[in-house]
C-alpha positions, -999 to +999 in steps of 0.1 A: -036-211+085-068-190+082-074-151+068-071-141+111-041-163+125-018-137+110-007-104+118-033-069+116-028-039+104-044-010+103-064-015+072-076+009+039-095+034+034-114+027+064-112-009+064-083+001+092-068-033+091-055-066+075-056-099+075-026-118+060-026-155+056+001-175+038-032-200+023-064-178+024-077-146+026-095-119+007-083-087-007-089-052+009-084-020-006-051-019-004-043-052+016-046-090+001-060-119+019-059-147-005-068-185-014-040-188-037-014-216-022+015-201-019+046-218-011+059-229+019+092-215+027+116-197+032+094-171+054+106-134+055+107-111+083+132-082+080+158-065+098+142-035+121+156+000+118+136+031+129+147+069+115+136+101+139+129+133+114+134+158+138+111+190+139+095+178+105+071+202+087+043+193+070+024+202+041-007+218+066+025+240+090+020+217+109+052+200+129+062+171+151+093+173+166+102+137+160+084+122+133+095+082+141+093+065+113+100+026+114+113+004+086+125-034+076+149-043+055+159-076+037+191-082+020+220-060+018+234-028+001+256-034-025+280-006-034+298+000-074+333+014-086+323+048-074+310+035-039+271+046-048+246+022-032+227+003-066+209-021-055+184-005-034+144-010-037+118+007-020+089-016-014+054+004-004+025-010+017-014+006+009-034+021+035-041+008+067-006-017+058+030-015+072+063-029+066+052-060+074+023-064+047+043-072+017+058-103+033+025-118+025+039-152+014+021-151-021+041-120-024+074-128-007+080-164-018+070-154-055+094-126-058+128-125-031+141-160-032+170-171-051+170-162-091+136-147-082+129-108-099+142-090-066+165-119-052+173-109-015+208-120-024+208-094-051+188-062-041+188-043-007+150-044+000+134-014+019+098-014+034+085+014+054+055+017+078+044+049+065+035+076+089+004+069+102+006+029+101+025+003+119+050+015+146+060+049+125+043+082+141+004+081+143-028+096+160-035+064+186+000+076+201-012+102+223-023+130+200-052+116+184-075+140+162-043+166+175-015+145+152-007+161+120-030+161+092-009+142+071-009+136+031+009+114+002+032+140-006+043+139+034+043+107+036+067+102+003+091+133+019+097+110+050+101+080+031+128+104+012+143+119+043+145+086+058+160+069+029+186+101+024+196+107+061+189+075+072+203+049+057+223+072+034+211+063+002+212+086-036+194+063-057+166+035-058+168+010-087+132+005-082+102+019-062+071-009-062+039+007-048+001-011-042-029+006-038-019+035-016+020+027-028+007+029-061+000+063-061+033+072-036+052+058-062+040+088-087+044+113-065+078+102-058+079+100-101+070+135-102+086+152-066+124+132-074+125+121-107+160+112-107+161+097-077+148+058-092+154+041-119+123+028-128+085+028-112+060+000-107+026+008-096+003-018-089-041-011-090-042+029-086-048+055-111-027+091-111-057+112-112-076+131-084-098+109-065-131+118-072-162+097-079-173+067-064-138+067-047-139+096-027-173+085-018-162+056-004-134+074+016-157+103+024-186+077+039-157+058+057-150+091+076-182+103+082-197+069+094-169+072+122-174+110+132-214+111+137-212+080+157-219+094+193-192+076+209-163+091+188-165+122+210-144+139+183-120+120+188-118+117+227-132+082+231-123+060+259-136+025+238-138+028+200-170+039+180-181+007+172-212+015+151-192+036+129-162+013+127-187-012+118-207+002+095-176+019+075-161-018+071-191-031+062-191-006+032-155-014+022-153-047+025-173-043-009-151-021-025-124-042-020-141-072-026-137-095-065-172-110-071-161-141-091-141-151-060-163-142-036-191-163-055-168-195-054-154-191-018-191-185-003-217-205-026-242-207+001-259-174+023-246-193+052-210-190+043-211-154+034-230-142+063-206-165+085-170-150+067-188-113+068-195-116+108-160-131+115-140-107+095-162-075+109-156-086+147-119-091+143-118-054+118-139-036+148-115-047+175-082-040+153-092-007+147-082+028+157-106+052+140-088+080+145-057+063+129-083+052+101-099+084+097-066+099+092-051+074+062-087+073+046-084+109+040-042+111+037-056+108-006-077+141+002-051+165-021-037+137-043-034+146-081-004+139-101-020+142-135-007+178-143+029+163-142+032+134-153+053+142-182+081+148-158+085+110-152+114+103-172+121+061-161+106+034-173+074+025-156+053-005-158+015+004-144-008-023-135-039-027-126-069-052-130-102-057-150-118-066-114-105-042-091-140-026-081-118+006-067-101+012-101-125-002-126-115-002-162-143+015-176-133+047-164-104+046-191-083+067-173-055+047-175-051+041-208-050+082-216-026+093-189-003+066-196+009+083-234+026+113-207+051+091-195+072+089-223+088+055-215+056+042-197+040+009-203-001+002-190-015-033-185-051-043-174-048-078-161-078-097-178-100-117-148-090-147-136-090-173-108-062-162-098-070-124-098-081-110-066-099-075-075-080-047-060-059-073-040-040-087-069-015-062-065-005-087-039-008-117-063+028-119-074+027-146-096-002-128-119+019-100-128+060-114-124+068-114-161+061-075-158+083-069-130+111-090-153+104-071-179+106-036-164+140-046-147+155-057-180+144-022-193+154-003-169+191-019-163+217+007-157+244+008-185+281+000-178 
């Protein structure tokens, strides 16, 4: 099965879609195509549910009157002496994703399968589309550049609302983030710090996206709006210049250069893979959707409150993720205000996959063992 016989989704930070495969890939701000076999079976695909917020608010004053906001589950709840749900796990995509993404089989068959860390026979399993992506409320519905201008701390309200009055649940015993889940999964820390108990997020840092990062994002956007055919927003085909050009740019970001080295040795076979996966990320696009999750990060800073994370939280990310690069330290510093938090830098591998090994189970398992055992409730 190739990176494009599988599913798309809108993809990061202007990529605006995804590419999942079960035997190859690449990984994409936020998404993860990969080479890494991965087994076979058993294939996952989730129970539907969909929750309407009615009349939500958000952090602009602007409203919707129903925010839809669609969901999968696998597994199911389990409830203790006192009839509280315990067993529940939020699961969240990155940008551009959707409930789907994180059934990526190198994901999915490494972790839900029996005596696996989150055993579907064992844990209730929650994955959102998070507004903006998949079939939840977005801008290619109708309202385009008119749709709410969204943000993380929106997006992880909904995801609480939904959880709360939706499937009437107190209590997570375990919120698992990538990329743009990453940084939910502090907000949520910071916003509802009872609420889990425990955090894992995977290749993100909890500071304000600045630098080359906001770049990124910034020329992502901007490549999109001063292409003539946008029409701010009112195009009748998409912007293909600036859908091109901003993938183009991101592709790099979310690229791992020892991979990419072995996978296309010859000029050939990187022009031929670059062409391929541009044609298929133009038609998959919606830039209005993308220009709208690229800049969702815009007001994202959880560093001043970090010291309200109580849980235990086990923070990853990796020595080739070209988005969250190690040099920059930041990690290692904001990590001593959590005071039961734990940092890893995964060393570079063949198995690593740059930003995408947040998707690369079976790199960073023994973590997500370890932060269960932790974080166990007491009796």
């Amino acid at each position: 099965m190739t990176r494009f016989q599988l599913f798309m989704s809108f993809a990061f930070t202007a990529l605006a879609f995804v590419f999942l495969a079960a035997s190859s890939g690449r990984s994409l701000h936020g998404q993860t195509m990969t080479t890494t076999t991965a087994p076979a079976s058993p294939t996952y695909s989730g129970s539907p549910g969909e929750y309407i917020a009615h009349d939500f608010r958000f952090g602009t004053r602007e409203t919707l009157p129903a925010l839809h906001l669609h969901y999968l589950t696998l597994g199911k709840p389990h409830r203790n002496a006192s009839g509280r749900v315990d067993n529940a796990v939020l699961l969240l995509h990155g940008t551009g994703g959707n409930a789907h993404t994180l059934f990526n089989p190198v994901f999915a068959s490494v972790l839900f399968g029996p005596g696996q860390p989150l055993d579907v026979a064992k844990y209730y399993l929650i994955f959102p589309d998070d507004i903006g992506h998949g079939e939840s409320s977005k801008p290619s519905d109708g309202l385009r550049m008119k749709f709410p201008h969204y943000d993380y701390d929106d997006m992880v309200r909904s995801q609480h609302q939904m959880l709360v009055d939706g499937l009437h649940l107190d209590h997570l015993r375990l919120i698992l983030g990538t990329s743009m889940g990453c940084m939910q999964s502090f907000v949520w820390g910071e916003t509802y710090p009872g609420f889990m108990d425990a955090l894992m997020p995977l290749a993100c840092n909890a500071v304000e996206l600045a630098g080359r990062n906001r770049m990124t994002r910034y020329m992502a956007i901007e490549n999109i709006e001063r292409d003539p055919a946008w029409q701010n927003g009112n195009y009748t085909t998409e912007p293909e210049v600036g859908l091109r050009t901003a993938n183009e740019m991101l592709l790099i970001m979310g690229s791992a250069p020892l991979y990419y080295q072995k996978m296309y040795p010859t000029r050939a076979a990187a022009e031929q893979d670059v062409d391929a996966y541009l044609d298929h990320a133009v038609k998959a696009t919606d830039a209005n959707n993308l220009i709208y999750y690229v800049d969702a990060s815009r007001n994202y800073d959880p560093s001043r409150n970090l010291a309200k994370i109580k849980v235990p939280v086990m923070w990853i990310n990796s020595a080739d993720d070209f988005i969250n690069p190690p040099e920059l330290g930041i990690a290692e510093q904001q990590v001593k205000e959590m005071p039961r938090a734990k940092f890893v830098i995964l060393p570079i591998t063949d198995q690593t996959r740059g930003h995408g090994t947040h998707t690369i189970a079976s790199v960073w398992k023994q973590y997500l063992v370890e932060l269960l055992a932790e974080s166990e409730p007491r009796p």
